[in-house]
C-alpha positions in Angstrom: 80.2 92.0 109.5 77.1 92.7 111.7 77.1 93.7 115.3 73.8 93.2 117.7 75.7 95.2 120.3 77.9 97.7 119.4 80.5 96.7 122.4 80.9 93.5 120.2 82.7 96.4 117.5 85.5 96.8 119.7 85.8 93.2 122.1 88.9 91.5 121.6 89.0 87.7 120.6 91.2 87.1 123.9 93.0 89.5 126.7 96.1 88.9 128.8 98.7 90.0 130.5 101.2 90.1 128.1 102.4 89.1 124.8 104.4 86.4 126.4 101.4 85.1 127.8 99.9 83.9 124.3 100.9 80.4 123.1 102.2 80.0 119.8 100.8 76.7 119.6 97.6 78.3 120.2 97.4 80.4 117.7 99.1 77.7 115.6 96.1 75.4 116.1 93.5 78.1 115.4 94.9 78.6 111.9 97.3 81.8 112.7 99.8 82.5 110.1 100.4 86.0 110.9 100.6 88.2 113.4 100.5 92.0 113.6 101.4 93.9 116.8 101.8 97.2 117.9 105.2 98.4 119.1 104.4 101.1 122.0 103.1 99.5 125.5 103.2 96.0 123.8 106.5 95.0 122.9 107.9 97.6 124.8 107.3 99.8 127.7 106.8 103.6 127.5 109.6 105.3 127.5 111.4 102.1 127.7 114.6 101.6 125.3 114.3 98.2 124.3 111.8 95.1 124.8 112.1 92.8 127.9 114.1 89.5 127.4 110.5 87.4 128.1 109.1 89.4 125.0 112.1 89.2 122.5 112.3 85.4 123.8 108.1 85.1 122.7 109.0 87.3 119.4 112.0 84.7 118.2 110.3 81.7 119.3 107.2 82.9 116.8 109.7 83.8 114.3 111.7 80.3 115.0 108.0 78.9 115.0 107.1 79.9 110.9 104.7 83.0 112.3 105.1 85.9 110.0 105.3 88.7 112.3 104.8 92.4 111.2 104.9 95.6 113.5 102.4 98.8 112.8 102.3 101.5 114.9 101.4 105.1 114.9 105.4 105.9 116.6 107.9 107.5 113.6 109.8 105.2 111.3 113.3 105.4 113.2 112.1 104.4 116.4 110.0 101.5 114.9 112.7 100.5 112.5 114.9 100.2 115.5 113.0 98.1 117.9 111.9 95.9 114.8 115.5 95.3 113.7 116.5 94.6 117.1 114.2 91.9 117.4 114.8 90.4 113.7 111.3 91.6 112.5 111.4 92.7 109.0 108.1 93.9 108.3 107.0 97.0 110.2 104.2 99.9 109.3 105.0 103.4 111.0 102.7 106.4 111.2 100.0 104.0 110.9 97.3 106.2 112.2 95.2 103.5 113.7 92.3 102.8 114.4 91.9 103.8 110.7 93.2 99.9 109.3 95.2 101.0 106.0 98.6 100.2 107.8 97.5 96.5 109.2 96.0 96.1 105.3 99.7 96.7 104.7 101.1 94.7 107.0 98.7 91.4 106.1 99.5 92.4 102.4 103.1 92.1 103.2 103.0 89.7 105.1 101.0 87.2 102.7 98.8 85.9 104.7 95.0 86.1 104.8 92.8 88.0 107.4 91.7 85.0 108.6 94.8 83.5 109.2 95.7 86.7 111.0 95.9 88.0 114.6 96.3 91.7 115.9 97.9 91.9 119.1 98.2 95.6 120.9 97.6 97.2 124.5 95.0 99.5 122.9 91.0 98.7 122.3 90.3 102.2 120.4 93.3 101.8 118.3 94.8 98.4 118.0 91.7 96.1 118.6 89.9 98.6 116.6 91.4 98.3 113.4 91.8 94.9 113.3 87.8 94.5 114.1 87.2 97.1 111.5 88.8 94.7 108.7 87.1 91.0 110.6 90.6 89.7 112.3 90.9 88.8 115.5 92.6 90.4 117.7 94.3 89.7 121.2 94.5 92.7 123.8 97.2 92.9 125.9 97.3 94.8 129.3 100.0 97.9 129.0 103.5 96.7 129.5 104.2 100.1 131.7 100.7 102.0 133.3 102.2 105.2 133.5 101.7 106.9 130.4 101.8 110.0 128.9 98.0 111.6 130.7 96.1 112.2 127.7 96.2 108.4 127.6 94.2 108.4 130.8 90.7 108.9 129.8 91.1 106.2 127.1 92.3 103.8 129.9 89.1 104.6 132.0 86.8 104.1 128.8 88.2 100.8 127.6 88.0 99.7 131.3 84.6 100.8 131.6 83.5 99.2 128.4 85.7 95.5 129.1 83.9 95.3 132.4 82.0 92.4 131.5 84.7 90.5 129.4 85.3 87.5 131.4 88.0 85.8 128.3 91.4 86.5 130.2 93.7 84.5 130.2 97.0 84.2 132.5 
């Protein structure tokens, strides 16, 4: 995979506002098959217990829909376990260490699907979007679910804001 600009390492395919926000008949139509998301600030809010309804309503519609849907993130294996059994996913990565891509090879390997058939969806550019770029699947980037966060997230925030500056592809 070449890049003329090295921004175009680390652009997502698509930002919104949420996970809820992405159409399944979207992603459907583009050839999607699976999806890989990240658990913290995506599905559910920092320092949150449990997803909101509208996101465990978009997660069982993709399920209901045929998606094969697979969790990786870098949280511990009981918390991810928990929130991926609580929303019927079976497939989940913890300790992923991403941006590094080994546990979304995992996931798409256990998911059966292709790369190309594949979308990553997280709140992260330097982590989520990242590793998915890294390997040549798309990936959707999803504002934060909660903005207060722990404060060594804050000069990641400002650097992924300064660097999607430009990006014009949001959608509602």
């Amino acid at each position: 995979m070449k890049f003329r600009n090295p921004r175009q390492l680390i652009r997502p395919f698509r930002i919104v506002r949420s996970v809820n926000a992405i159409s399944l008949e979207e992603l459907r139509s583009e050839g999607i098959r699976g999806i890989v998301i990240d658990l913290d600030n995506t599905l559910i809010g920092w320092k949150l217990l449990e997803p909101a309804p509208d996101v465990a309503d978009w997660v069982r519609d993709a399920l209901d829909s045929g998606f094969a849907i697979a969790i990786v993130s870098n949280n511990v294996r009981a918390w991810v376990k928990s929130v991926a059994t609580r929303l019927g996913i079976i497939t989940f990565v913890h300790t992923a260490l991403k941006p590094l891509p080994f546990g979304v090879i995992s996931a798409v390997k256990q998911l059966r699907v292709r790369r190309k058939e594949t979308v990553v969806i997280g709140d992260q550019l330097f982590a989520d979007v990242l590793a998915a770029k890294l390997l040549g699947i798309r990936a959707i980037l999803t504002e934060p679910i909660v903005t207060r966060e722990h404060r060594a997230m804050w000069p990641i925030r400002a650097l992924e804001r300064y660097l999607l500056r430009e990006t014009t592809k949001r959608t509602p």
